[in-house]
Structures are given as structure tokens and as C-alpha cells.
TORBA-47856 format. One record per residue (C-alpha): x, y, z; residue in one letter; residue number from 1. Coordinates in nm, 2 decimals. Layout:
@u: X, v: Y, w: Z, code: a, pos: NUM
...
END
This chain:
@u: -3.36, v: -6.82, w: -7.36, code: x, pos: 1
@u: -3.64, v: -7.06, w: -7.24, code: x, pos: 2
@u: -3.96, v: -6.99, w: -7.01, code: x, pos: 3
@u: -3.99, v: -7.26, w: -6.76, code: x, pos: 4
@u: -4.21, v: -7.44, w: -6.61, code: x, pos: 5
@u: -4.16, v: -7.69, w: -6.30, code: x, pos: 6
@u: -4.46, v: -7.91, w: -6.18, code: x, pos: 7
@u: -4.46, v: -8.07, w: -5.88, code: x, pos: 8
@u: -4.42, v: -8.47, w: -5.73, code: x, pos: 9
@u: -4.27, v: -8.45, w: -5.38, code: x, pos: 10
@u: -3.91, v: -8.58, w: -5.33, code: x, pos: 11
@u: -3.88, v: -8.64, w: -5.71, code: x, pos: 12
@u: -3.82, v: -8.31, w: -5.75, code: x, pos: 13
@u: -3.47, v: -8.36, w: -5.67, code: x, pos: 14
@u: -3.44, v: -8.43, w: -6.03, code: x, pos: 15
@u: -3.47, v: -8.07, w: -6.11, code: x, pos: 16
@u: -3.06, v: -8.03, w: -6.01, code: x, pos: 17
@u: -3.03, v: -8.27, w: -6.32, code: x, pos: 18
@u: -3.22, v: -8.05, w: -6.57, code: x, pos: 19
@u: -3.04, v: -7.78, w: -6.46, code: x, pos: 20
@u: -2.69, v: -7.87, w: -6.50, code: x, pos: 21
@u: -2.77, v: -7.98, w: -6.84, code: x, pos: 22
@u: -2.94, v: -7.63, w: -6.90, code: x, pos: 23
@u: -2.58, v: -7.47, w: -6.71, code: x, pos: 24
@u: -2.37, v: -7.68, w: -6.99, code: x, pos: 25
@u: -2.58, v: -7.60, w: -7.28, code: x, pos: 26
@u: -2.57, v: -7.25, w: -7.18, code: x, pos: 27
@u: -2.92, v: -7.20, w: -7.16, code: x, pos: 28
@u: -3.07, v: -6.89, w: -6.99, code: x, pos: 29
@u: -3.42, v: -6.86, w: -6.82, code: x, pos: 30
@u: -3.70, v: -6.62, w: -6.87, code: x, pos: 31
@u: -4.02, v: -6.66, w: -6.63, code: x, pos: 32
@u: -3.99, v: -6.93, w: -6.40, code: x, pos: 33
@u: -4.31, v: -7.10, w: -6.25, code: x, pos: 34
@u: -4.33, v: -7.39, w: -6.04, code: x, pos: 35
@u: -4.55, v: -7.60, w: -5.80, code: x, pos: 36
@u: -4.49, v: -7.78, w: -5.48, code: x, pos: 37
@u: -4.17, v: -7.95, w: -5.54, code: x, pos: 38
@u: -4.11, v: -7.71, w: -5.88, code: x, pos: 39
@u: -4.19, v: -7.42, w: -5.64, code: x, pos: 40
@u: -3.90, v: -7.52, w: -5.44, code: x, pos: 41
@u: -3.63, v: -7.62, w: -5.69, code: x, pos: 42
@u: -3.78, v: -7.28, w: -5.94, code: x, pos: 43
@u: -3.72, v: -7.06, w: -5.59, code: x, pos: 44
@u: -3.36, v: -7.21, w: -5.56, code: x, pos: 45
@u: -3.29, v: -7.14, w: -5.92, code: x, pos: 46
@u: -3.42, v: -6.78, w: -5.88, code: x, pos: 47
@u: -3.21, v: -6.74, w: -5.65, code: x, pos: 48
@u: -2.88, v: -6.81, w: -5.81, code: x, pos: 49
@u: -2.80, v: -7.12, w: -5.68, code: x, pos: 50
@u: -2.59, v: -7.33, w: -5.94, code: x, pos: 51
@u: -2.73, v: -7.71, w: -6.02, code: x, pos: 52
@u: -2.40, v: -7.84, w: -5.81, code: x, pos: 53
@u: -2.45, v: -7.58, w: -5.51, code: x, pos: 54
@u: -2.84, v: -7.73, w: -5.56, code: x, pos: 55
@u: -2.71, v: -8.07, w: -5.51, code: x, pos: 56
@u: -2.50, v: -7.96, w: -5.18, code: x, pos: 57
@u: -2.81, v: -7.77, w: -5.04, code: x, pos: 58
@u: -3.08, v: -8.11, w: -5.07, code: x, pos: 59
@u: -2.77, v: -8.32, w: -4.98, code: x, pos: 60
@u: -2.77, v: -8.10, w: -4.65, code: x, pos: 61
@u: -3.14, v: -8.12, w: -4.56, code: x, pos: 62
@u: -3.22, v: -8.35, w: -4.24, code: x, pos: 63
@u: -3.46, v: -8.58, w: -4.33, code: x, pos: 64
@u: -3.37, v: -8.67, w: -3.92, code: x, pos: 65
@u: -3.66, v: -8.46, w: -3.93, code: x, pos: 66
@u: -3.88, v: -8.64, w: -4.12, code: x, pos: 67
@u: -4.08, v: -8.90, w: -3.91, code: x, pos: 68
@u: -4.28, v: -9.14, w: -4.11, code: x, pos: 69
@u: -4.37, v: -9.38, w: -3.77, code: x, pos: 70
@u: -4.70, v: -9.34, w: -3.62, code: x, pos: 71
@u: -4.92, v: -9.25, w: -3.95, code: x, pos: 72
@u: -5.26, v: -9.28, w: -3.79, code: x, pos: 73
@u: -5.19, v: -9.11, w: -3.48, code: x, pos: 74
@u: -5.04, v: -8.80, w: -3.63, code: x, pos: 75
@u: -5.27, v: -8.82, w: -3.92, code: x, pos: 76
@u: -5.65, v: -8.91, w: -3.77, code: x, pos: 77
@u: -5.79, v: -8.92, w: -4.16, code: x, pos: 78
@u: -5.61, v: -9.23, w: -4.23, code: x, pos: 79
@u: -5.79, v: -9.39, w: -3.90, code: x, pos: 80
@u: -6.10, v: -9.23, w: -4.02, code: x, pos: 81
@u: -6.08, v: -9.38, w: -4.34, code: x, pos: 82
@u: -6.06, v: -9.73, w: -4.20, code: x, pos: 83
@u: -6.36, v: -9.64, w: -3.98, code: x, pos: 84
@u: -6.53, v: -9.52, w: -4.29, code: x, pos: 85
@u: -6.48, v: -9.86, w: -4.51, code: x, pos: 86
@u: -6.55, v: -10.08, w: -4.22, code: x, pos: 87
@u: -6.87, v: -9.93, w: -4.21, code: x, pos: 88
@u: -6.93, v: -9.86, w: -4.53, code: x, pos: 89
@u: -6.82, v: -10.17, w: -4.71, code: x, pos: 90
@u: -6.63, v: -9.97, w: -4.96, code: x, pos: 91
@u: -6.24, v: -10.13, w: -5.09, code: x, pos: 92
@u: -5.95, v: -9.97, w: -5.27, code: x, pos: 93
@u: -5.95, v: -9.64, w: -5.44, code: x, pos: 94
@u: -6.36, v: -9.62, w: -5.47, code: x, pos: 95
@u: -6.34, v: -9.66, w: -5.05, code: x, pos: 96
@u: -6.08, v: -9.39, w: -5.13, code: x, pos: 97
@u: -6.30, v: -9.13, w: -5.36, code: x, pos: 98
@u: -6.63, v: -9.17, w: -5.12, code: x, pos: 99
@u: -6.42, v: -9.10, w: -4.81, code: x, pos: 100
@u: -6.27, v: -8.81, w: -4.93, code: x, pos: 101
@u: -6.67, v: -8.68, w: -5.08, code: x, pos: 102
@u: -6.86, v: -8.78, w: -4.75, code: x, pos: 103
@u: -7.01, v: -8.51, w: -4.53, code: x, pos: 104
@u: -6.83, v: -8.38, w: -4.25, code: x, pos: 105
@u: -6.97, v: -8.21, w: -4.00, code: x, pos: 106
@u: -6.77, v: -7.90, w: -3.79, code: x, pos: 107
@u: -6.66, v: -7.79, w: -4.16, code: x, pos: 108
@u: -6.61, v: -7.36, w: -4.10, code: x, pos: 109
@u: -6.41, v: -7.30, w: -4.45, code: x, pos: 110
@u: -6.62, v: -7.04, w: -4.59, code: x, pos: 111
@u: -6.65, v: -7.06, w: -4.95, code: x, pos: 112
@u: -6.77, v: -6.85, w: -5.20, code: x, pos: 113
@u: -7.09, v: -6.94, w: -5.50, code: x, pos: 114
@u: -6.96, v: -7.19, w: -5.76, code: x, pos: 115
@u: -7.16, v: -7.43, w: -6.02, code: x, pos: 116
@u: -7.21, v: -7.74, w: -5.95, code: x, pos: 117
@u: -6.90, v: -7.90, w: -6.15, code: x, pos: 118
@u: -6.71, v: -7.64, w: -5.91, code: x, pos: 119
@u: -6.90, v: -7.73, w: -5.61, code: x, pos: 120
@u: -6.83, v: -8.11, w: -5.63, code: x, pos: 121
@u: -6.45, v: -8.01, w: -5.64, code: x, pos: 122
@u: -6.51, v: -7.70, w: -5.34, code: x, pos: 123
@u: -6.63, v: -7.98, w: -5.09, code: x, pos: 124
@u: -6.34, v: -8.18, w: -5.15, code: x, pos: 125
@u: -6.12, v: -7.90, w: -5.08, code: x, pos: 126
@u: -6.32, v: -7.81, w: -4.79, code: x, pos: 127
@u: -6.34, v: -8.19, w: -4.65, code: x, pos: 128
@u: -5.94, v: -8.17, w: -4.63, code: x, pos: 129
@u: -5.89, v: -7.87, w: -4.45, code: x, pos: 130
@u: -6.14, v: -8.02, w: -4.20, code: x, pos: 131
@u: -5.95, v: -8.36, w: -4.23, code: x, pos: 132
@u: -5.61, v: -8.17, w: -4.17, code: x, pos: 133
@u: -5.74, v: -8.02, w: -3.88, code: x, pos: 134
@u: -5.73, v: -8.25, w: -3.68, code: x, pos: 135
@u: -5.37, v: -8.34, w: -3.83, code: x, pos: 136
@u: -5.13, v: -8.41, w: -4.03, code: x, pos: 137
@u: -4.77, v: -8.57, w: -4.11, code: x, pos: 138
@u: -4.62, v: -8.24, w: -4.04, code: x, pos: 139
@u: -4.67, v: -7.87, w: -3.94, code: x, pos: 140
@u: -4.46, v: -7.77, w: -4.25, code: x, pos: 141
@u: -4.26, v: -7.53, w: -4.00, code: x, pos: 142
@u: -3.92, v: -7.74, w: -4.06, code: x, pos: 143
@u: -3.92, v: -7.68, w: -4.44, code: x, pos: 144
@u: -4.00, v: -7.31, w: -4.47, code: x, pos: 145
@u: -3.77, v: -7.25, w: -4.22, code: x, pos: 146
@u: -3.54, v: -7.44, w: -4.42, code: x, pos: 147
@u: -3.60, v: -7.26, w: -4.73, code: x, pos: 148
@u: -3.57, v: -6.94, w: -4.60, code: x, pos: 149
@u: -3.20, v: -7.03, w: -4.48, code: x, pos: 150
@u: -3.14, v: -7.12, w: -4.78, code: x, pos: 151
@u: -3.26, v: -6.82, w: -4.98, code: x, pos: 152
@u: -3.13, v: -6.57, w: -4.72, code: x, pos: 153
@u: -2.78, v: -6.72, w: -4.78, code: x, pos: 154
@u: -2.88, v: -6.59, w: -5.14, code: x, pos: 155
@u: -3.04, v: -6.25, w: -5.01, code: x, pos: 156
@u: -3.33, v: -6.35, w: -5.10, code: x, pos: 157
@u: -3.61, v: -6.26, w: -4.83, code: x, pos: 158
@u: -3.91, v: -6.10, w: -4.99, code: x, pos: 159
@u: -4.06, v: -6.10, w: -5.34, code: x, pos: 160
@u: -3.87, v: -5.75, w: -5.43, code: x, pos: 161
@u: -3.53, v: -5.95, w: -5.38, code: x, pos: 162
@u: -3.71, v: -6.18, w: -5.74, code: x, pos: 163
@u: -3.76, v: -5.87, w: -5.97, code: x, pos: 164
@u: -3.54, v: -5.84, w: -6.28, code: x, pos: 165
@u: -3.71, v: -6.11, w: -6.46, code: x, pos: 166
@u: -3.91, v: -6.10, w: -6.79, code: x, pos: 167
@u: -4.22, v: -5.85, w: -6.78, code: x, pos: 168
@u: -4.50, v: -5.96, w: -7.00, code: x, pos: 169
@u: -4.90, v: -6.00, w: -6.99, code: x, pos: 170
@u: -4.85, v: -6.33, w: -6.75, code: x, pos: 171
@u: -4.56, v: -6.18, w: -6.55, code: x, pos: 172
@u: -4.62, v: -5.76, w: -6.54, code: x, pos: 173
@u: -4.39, v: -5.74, w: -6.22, code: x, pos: 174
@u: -4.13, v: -5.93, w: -6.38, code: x, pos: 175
@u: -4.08, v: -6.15, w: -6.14, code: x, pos: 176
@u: -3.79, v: -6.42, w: -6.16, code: x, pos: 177
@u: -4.00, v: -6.67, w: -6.04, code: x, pos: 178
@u: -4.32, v: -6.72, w: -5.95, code: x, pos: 179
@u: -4.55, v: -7.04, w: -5.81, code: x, pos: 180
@u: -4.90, v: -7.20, w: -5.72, code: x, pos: 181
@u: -5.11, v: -7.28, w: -5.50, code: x, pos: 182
@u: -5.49, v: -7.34, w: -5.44, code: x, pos: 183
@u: -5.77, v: -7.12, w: -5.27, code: x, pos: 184
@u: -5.94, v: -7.38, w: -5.08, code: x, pos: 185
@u: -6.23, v: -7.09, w: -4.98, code: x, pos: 186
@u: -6.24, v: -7.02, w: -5.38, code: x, pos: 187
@u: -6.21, v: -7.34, w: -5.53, code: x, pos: 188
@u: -5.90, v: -7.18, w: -5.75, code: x, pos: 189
@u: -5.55, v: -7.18, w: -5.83, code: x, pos: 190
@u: -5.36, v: -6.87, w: -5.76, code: x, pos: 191
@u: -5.04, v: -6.82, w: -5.88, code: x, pos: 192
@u: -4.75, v: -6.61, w: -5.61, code: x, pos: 193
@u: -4.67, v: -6.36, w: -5.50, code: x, pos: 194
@u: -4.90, v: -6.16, w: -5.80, code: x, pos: 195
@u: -5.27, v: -6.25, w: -5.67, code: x, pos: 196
@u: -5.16, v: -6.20, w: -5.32, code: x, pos: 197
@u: -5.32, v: -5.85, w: -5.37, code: x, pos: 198
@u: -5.70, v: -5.96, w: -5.30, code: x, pos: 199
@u: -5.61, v: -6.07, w: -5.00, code: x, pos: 200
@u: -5.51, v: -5.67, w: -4.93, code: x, pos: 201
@u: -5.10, v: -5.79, w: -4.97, code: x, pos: 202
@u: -4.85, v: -5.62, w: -5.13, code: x, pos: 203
@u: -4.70, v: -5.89, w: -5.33, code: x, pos: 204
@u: -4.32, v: -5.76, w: -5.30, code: x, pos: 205
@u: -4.29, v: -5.79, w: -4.93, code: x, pos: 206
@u: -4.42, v: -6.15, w: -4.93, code: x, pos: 207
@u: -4.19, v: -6.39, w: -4.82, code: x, pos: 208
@u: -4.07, v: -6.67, w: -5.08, code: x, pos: 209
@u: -4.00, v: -6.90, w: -4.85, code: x, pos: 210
@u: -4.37, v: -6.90, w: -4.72, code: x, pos: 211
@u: -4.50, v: -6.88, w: -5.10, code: x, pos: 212
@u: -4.32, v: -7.21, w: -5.15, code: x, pos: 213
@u: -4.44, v: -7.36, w: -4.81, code: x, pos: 214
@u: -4.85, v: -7.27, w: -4.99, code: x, pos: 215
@u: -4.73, v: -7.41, w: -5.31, code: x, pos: 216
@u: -4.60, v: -7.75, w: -5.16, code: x, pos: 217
@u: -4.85, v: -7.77, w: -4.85, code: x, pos: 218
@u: -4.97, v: -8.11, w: -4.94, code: x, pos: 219
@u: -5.23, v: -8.26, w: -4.82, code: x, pos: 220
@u: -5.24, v: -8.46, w: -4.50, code: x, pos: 221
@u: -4.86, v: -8.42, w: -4.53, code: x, pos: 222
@u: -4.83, v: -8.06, w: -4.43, code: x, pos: 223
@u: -5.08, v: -7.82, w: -4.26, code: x, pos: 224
@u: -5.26, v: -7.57, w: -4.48, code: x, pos: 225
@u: -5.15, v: -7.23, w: -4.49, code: x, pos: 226
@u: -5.41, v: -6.98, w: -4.37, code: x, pos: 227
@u: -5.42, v: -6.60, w: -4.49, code: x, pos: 228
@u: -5.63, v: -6.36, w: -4.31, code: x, pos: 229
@u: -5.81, v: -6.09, w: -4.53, code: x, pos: 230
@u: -6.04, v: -5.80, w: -4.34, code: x, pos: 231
@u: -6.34, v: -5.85, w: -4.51, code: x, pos: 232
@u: -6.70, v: -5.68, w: -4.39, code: x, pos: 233
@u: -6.51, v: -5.51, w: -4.07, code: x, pos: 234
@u: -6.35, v: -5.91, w: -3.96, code: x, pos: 235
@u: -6.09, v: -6.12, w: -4.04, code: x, pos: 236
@u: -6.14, v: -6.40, w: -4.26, code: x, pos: 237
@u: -5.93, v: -6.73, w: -4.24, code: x, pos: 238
@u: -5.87, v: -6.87, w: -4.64, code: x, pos: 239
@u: -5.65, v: -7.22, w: -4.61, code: x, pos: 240
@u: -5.47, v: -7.30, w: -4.90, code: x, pos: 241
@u: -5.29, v: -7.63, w: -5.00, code: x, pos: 242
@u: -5.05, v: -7.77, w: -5.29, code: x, pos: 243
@u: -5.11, v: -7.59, w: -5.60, code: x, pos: 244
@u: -5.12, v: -7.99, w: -5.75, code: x, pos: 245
@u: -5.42, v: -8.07, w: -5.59, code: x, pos: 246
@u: -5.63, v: -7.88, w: -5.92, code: x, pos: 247
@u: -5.31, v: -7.86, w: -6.12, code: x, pos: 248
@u: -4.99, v: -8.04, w: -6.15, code: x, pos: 249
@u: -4.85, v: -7.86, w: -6.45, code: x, pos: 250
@u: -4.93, v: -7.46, w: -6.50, code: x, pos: 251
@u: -4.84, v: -7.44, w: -6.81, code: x, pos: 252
@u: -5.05, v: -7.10, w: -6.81, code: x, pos: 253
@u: -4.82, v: -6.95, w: -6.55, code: x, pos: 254
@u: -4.59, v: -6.81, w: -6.86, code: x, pos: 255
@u: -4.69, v: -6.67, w: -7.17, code: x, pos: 256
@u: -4.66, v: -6.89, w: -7.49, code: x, pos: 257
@u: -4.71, v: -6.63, w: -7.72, code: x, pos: 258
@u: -4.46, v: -6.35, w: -7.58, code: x, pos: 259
@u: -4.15, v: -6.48, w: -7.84, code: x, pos: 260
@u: -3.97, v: -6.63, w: -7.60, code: x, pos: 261
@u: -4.02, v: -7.04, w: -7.59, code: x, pos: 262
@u: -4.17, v: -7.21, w: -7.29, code: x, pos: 263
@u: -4.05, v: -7.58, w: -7.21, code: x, pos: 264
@u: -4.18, v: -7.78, w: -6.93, code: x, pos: 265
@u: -4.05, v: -8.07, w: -6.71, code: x, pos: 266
@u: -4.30, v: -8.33, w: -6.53, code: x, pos: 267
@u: -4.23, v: -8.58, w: -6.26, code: x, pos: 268
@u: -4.50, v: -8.82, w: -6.38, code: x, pos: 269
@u: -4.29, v: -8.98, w: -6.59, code: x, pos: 270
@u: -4.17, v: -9.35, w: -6.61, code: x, pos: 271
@u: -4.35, v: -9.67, w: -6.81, code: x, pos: 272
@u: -4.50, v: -9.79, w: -6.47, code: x, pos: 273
@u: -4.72, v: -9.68, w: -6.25, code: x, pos: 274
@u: -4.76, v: -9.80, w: -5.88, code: x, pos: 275
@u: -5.05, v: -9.95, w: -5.76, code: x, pos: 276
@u: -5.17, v: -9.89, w: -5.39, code: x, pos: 277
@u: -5.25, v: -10.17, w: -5.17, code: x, pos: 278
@u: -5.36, v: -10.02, w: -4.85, code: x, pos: 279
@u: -5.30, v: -10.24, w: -4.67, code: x, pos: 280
@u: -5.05, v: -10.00, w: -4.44, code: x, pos: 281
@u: -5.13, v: -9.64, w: -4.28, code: x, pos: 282
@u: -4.83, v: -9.50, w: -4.51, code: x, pos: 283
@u: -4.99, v: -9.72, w: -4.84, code: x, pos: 284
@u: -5.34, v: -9.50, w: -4.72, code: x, pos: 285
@u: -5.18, v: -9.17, w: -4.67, code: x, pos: 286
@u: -5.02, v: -9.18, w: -5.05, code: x, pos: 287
@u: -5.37, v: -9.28, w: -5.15, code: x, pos: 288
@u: -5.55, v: -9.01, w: -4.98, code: x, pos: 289
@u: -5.27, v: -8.81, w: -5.11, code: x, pos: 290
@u: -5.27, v: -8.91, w: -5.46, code: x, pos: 291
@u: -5.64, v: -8.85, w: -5.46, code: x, pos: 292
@u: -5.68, v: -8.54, w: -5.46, code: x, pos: 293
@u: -5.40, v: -8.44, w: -5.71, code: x, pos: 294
@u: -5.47, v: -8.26, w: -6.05, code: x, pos: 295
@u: -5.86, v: -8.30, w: -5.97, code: x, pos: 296
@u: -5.93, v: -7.96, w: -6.12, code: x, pos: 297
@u: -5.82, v: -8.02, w: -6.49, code: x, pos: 298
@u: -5.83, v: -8.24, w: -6.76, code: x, pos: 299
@u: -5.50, v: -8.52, w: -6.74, code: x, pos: 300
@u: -5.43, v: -8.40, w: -7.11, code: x, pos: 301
@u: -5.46, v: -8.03, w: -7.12, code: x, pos: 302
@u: -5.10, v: -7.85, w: -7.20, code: x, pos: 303
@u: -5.03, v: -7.58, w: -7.45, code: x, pos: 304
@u: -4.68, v: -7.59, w: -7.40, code: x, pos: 305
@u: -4.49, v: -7.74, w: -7.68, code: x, pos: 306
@u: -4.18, v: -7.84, w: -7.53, code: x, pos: 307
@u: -4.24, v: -8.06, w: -7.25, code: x, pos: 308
@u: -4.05, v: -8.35, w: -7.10, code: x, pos: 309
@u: -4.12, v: -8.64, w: -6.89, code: x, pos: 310
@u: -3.90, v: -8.72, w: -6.61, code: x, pos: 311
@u: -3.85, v: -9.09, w: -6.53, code: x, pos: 312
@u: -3.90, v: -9.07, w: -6.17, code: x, pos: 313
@u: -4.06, v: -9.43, w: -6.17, code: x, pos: 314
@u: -3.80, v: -9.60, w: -5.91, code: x, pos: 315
@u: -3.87, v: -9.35, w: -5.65, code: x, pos: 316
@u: -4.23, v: -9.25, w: -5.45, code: x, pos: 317
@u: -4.28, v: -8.89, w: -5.39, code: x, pos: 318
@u: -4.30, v: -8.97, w: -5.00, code: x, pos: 319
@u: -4.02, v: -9.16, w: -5.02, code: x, pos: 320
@u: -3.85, v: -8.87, w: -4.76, code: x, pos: 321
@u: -3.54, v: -9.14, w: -4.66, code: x, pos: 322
@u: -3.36, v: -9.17, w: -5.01, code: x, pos: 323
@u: -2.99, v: -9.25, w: -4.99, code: x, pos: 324
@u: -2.68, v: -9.17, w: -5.25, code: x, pos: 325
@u: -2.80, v: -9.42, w: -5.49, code: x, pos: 326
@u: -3.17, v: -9.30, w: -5.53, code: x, pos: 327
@u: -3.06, v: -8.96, w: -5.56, code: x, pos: 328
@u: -2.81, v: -9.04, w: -5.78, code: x, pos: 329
@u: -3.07, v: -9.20, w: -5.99, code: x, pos: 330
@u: -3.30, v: -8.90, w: -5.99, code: x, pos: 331
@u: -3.04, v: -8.64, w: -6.11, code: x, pos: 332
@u: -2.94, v: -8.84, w: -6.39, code: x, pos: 333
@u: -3.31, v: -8.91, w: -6.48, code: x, pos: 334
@u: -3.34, v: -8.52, w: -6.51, code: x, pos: 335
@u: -3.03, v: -8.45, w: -6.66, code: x, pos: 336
@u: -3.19, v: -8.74, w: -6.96, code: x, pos: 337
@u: -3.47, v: -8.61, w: -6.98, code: x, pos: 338
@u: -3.33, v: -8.21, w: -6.99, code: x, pos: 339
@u: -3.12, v: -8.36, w: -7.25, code: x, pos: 340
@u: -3.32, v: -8.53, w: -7.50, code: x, pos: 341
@u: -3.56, v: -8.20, w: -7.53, code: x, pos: 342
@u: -3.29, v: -7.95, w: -7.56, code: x, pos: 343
@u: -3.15, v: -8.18, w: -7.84, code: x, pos: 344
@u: -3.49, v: -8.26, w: -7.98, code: x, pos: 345
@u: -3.56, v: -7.84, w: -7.99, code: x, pos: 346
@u: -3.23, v: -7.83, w: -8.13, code: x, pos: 347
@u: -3.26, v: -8.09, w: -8.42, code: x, pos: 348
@u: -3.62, v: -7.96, w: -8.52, code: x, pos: 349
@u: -3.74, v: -8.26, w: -8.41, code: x, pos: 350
@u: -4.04, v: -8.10, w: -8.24, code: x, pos: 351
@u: -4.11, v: -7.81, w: -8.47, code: x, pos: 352
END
């Protein structure tokens, strides 16, 4: 039995049906499960009971009809804002990028809480793309928690209480099968679902997955934050929250290393390249802005996890919505690799 842990990367995720049905043929059972955006998605499927085949059937079914990629800057107003910005400010490529994206904006209402100043350069980020959002964004994220929650009902799975059974320990004491991320844009923090749902005045086992995934994946500038009202000082107060990505890819600290059950890790980072944006379109802007603000709240190298493979995901871009049977094809088997060379590698001793 493995802990597992699932980080996020868009449409690459699809990969995850190939580590899976490598895990299915070796066996292999799962403790704690915890994912982010895309990893929320494929770890809520998996919790679920879905099989890495019945996975394959389910992302094979999704309409990317839906998925309308024409009009960037009208449905997305910061990636006209951004060329304003550099026109103006004589700023180019990914510096034109990092200044936009730490201007100030006016009409910003996220009210946030006391941080140092480290924390404070990283809260007015967060804040600038809720205000950014606002105005809007690729999608409303309606279509794919609606999705999801088809999906998981067909599983009777509605609510949290549907995920108990799993693992207890000091990371997981509701034993919950899986569980996922996203970040407090209000707090300037990571907070992992459905267990921190209860300062918000929430009882985490009536919390719907399929909304818990749509926080954990609400990218940003793709999808709309999520907003949570907590009753606070005899009012309701809005907190927005985004892709649990954006201040950490890879929550390695979602399960616990040291309960005597082994933790192993999959990442869709890998690949030997690394593409380079142009901007020179409104989509080559969005992944930009996108890409900017992913993993800004920890270092690029900090993992405790021992066992943790790279997916080579290189071939396909995590917006690239409108794959066909040959990309896909290409990401399962990447997974299924990757799944493979760690199991054997924990197998061998190669990694002790």
C-alpha cells in the first residue's frame, strides 16, 4: 500500500489513467490520496472507484465542444490589459509579464488578513487576480463541476461522508479517501479539502467533491474563483479561492511520511524541454499570465517525499483543451512509463 500524491498541470493530467493501470496490474492499493487541480480531479475519480479503463471512457466522454478557446481578450480583459500595460510601460516578455501581474489595481475589495512582507508581496498577487478575474475569465467553471459531479454521482459519491474509509492518521484524522488543495486568496494560504473547511463555519462531510475539485483546479484567468461566505463580526464575508498550484504544485505535506505506510508522488512537469512563450497571440499571453503565477509560494525544490516521478508530458500544453486519440494516447502511455519505472525502481531497491 502506497500514499499518493497527484499534482496538478491542466489537461496533462490525463496521464493519471496511465499510472493507474499500471498501479491496477501491479496490484498496488492506495492509502491517503491528495491531489491538486488536475490531481484533484483524477485523485476524486480514483476515490471513487472508477477503474484506470472506466477513467479512460469517462475523459474520452467529456465535450471539449464546450471548450471555446476563440475570442481570448474579449472573454478575458487581463490579457487586453496586459497589452495596454506594456505599451505603456515599455516592458517585453515575461518581466512585462511579472510587473503586470504586481501593479496596483484600483477597485481591489479582497479583504485580507496581516502578513509579513515576504507574505504580503505574494497576498497582492493573489489579490490582483481575483480583481483581474473579475472582470473575466476563459470560463465560469460551471461546465466542469457539473461534469464531475455526474460523474461521481454515477459512483454515489456526493458529499465528503460518501470518501470516508480511508487511512486515519495525524495528516488525515477523518480518514478521508481523498482529499485536495486549494488556495485562500483572503489568507495568502494553501488549504487542503474538505478538512480546513471548518473555519469557514463548514462541516467538512456534507461538502460537495465535486465543488472541492472545481476550488482545487480554478485556475487562474481560466476559470472563475470560487467564493465561500463565512459570518464573521455579524456579516458575511466573501474569501475567493483559486488553483491550489498557484503557491503549490506538489503537496507533498498533504499525507504523512512518517505514518509507515510509503508515500509516492507523480508530477506533470516532466519532459527534457521546456516551452518558451512568445506572446505574440492572446492564447500565448493567457498561458503566460497563467504560468505566472504557478508554484509562487514555495521553493521549485522542496519535496520530502522519496518516491516521486516525473511525467513526460512535454508534447502536450496544459491548455491544450482540443487533444485528439493520438495525444491522449501519448499521455497515458507517458504515465503508465513513468508509474512503471518507480514501482520497479521501489521494487529493485534502487531508491532506498
Amino acid at each position: 500500500m502506497f500514499n499518493l500524491i497527484l499534482g496538478g498541470g491542466g489537461v496533462k493530467g490525463i496521464a493519471y489513467a496511465g499510472v493507474f493501470e499500471e498501479a491496477e496490474a501491479r496490484k498496488i492499493k492506495w492509502g491517503s490520496v491528495v491531489g491538486v487541480s488536475a490531481g484533484a480531479v483524477a485523485g476524486a475519480f480514483l476515490g471513487a472507484g472508477y477503474s484506470a479503463f472506466q477513467l479512460k471512457s469517462v475523459i474520452n466522454a467529456f465535450d471539449l465542444g464546450k471548450v471555446d478557446l476563440s475570442s481570448i481578450e474579449e472573454k478575458v480583459p487581463a490579457v487586453a490589459r496586459y497589452l495596454q500595460f506594456i505599451e505603456k510601460n515599455r516592458y517585453s516578455g515575461m518581466e512585462g509579464i511579472y510587473e503586470f501581474l504586481n501593479q496596483e489595481l484600483p477597485n481591489n475589495d479582497v479583504e485580507e488578513s496581516m502578513f509579513s512582507e515576504e507574505r504580503s508581496h505574494i497576498a497582492k498577487i493573489l489579490k490582483n487576480i481575483v480583481t483581474l478575474s473579475k472582470e473575466g475569465c476563459l470560463f465560469d467553471g460551471d461546465y466542469l463541476e457539473s461534469w464531475v459531479a455526474r460523474v461521481l454521482a454515477a459512483r454515489g459519491i456526493v458529499n465528503f461522508s460518501a470518501l470516508r474509509g480511508g487511512v486515519m492518521d495525524k495528516v488525515n484524522p477523518r480518514g478521508y479517501k481523498v482529499r485536495m488543495t486549494a488556495v485562500d486568496v483572503n489568507r495568502a494560504r494553501v488549504v487542503i479539502l474538505p478538512d480546513d473547511l471548518v473555519y469557514y463555519g463548514i462541516n467538512p462531510d456534507w461538502f460537495p467533491v465535486a465543488k472541492a475539485v472545481r476550488m482545487s483546479i480554478s485556475i487562474p484567468f481560466v476559470f472563475k474563483p470560487v467564493v465561500i461566505r463565512r459570518w464573521e463580526k455579524g456579516q458575511w464575508k466573501k474569501y475567493y479561492f483559486v488553483d491550489g498550484g498557484v503557491l503549490d504544485g506538489f503537496p507533498f505535506w498533504g499525507v504523512d511520511n512518517n505514518s509507515g505506510i510509503p508515500a509516492v508522488g507523480f508530477k506533470l512537469d516532466g519532459g527534457k524541454t521546456k516551452k518558451l512563450f512568445s506572446l505574440s497571440t492572446p492564447l500565448d499571453i493567457l498561458k503566460a499570465l497563467v504560468s505566472a503565477v504557478h508554484d509562487i509560494g514555495v521553493p521549485k525544490d522542496a519535496c520530502e517525499t522519496k518516491y516521486v516521478a516525473s511525467i513526460d508530458a512535454s508534447k502536450v500544453d496544459f491548455l491544450d483543451f482540443h487533444l485528439d486519440n493520438e495525444q491522449k494516447e501519448y499521455l497515458y502511455n507517458s504515465g503508465k512509463t513513468a508509474a512503471r519505472k518507480l514501482f520497479d525502481d521501489i521494487e529493485s531497491g534502487v531508491l532506498l
